[in-house]
C-alpha positions in Angstrom: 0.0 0.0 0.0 1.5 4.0 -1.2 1.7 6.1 1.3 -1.0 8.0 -0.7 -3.4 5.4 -0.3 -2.9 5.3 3.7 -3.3 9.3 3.6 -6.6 8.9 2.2 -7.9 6.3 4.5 -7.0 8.7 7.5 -8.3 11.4 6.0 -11.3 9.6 5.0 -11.8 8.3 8.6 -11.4 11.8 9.8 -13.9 12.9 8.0 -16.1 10.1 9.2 -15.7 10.9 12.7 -16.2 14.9 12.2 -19.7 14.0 10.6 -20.7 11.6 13.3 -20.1 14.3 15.8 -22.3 16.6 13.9 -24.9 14.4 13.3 -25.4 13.6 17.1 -25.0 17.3 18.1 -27.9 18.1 16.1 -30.1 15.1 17.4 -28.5 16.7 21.0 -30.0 20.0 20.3 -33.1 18.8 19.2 -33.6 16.9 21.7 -33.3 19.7 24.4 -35.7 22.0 22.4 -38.5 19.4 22.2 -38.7 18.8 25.7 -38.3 22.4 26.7 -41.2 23.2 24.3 -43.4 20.4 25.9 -42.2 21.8 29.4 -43.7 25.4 28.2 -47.2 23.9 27.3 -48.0 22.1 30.2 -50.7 23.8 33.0 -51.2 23.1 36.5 -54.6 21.7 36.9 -57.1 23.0 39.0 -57.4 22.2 42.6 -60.3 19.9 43.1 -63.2 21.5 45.0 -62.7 24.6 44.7 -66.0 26.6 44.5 -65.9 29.9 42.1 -68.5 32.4 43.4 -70.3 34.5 41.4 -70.5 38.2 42.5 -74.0 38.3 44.5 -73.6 34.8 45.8 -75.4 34.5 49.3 -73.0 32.5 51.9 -75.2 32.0 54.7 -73.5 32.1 58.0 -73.4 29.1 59.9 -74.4 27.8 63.5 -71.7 28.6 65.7 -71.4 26.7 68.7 -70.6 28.1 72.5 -71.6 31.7 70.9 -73.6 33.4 74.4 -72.0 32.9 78.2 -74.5 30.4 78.8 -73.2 27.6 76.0 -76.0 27.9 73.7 -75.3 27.4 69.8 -76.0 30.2 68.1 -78.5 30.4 64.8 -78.9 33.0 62.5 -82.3 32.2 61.1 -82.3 32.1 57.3 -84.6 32.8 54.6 -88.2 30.8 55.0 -86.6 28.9 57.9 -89.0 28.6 60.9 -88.3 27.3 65.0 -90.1 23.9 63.6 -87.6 23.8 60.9 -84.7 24.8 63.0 -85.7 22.4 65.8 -86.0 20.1 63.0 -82.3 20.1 61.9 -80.6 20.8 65.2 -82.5 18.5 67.3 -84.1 16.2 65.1 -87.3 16.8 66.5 -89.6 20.1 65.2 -91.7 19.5 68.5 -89.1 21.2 70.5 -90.7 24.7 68.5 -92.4 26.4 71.5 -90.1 25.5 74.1 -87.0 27.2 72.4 -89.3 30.1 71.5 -89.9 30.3 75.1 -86.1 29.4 76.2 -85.3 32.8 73.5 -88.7 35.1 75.2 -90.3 35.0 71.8 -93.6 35.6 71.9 -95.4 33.6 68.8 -93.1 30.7 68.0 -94.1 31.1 64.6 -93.5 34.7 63.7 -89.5 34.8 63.4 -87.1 36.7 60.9 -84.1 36.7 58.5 -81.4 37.2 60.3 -82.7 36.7 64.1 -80.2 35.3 66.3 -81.9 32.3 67.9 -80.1 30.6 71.3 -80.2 26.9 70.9 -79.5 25.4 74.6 -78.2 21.8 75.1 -81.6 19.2 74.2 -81.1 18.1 77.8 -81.5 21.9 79.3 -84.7 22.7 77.0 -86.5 19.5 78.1 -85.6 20.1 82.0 -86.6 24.2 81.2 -90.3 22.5 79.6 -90.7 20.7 82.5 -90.3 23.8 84.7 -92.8 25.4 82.9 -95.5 22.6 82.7 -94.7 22.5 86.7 -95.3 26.5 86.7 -98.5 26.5 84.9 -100.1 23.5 87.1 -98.5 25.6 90.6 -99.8 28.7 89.7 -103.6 27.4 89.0 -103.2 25.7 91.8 -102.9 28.8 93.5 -105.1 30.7 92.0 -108.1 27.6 92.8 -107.3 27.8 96.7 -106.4 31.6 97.1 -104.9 34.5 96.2 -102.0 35.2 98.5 -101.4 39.1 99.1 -97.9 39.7 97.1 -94.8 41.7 97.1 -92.5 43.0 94.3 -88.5 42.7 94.3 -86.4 44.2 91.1 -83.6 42.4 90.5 -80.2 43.6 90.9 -77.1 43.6 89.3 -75.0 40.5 91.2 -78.3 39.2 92.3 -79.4 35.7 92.0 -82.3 33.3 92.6 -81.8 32.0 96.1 -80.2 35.2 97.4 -83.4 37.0 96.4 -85.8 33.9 98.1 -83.4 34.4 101.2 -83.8 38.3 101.1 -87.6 38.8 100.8 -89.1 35.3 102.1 -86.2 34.4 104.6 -85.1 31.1 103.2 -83.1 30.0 99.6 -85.3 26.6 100.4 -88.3 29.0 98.3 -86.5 29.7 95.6 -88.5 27.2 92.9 -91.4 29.0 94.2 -89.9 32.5 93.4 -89.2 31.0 89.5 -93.2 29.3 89.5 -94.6 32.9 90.5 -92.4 34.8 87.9 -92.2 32.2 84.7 -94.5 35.4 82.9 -91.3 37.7 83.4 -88.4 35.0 83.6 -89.2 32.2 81.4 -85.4 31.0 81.9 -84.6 31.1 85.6 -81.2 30.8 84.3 -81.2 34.2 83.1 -82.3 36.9 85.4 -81.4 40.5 84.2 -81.4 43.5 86.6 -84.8 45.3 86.0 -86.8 42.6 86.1 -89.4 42.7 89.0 -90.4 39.8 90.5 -93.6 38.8 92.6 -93.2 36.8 96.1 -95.4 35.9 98.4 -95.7 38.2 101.5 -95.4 36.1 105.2 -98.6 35.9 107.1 -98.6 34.5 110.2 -99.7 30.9 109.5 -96.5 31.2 107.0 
């Protein structure tokens, strides 16, 4: 073999290797730009359950629990809600109407509005409040069948409560579910007394 011929196969081979390299620099290249364009096309998706609101959207506010001093859940009565309905829902049982109406001091248990802030005591604390008024009603005609005991007038006091007031005007706290029977018309929860409120007791006769 001439030296000629072995130039050419170097050269030849040279030129081999210099277009390989090319070839896989451009396959390199393309490469990178194909997956950077697929990177610049891809969105995050959505979070799942997300709620878009609409401008007017009503969010009604919900019950909130341990709202007052005394532990009651707070309701904020809602469009064409009613204290059946409400009774309904939070205590599975609608017949429990007249005796939260009477637990809040409102009048006609079925006369009640948007946005009314309704105390919803404990279904244990409304049952034991019904039977203090049943109890009321029967003591109080009771009293009024066998006589009509001359009465005196107390308003309450800031500080005051129940059994100080039986000891102070009728000399013993042993009176005090007497002093709740007489007054259910002005305290319908003995649990809440307010200063103002003027309650009737029964004045010591002799016989007392």
């Amino acid at each position: 073999m001439t030296r000629e011929n072995k130039l050419s196969i170097v050269i030849a081979f040279g030129m081999l290797i210099f277009v390989g390299m090319l070839v896989a620099d451009h396959f390199s290249i393309a490469s990178h730009r194909e997956v950077a364009n697929l990177g610049a096309t891809i969105s995050t998706p959505p979070l799942a359950g997300t709620t878009i609101l609409e401008p007017g959207d009503f969010i009604p506010e919900q019950t909130k629990a341990n709202d007052n001093p005394a532990g009651d859940t707070i309701h904020v009565v809602q469009n064409d809600e009613t204290l059946r309905t409400i009774c309904g829902s939070f205590y599975g049982d609608s017949g429990l109407a007249n005796a939260v109406a009477s637990w809040n001091q409102i009048t006609d248990a079925n006369s009640i509005e948007k946005g009314q802030r309704v105390a919803l005591p404990s279904r244990t604390s409304l049952v034991n409040a019904s039977f203090v008024f049943q109890e009321t009603a029967i003591v109080e005609h009771t009293n009024t069948v066998l006589a009509t005991p001359t009465m005196g007038s107390y308003t309450v006091k800031s500080g005051d409560t129940l059994s100080e007031i039986s000891q102070k005007v009728m000399g013993t706290a042993k009176k005090t579910q007497l002093l709740i029977d007489l007054n259910k018309d002005v305290m319908p929860n003995p649990n809440r007394i307010r200063p103002g409120m003027t309650l009737r007791y029964p004045l010591q006769t002799n016989g007392a």
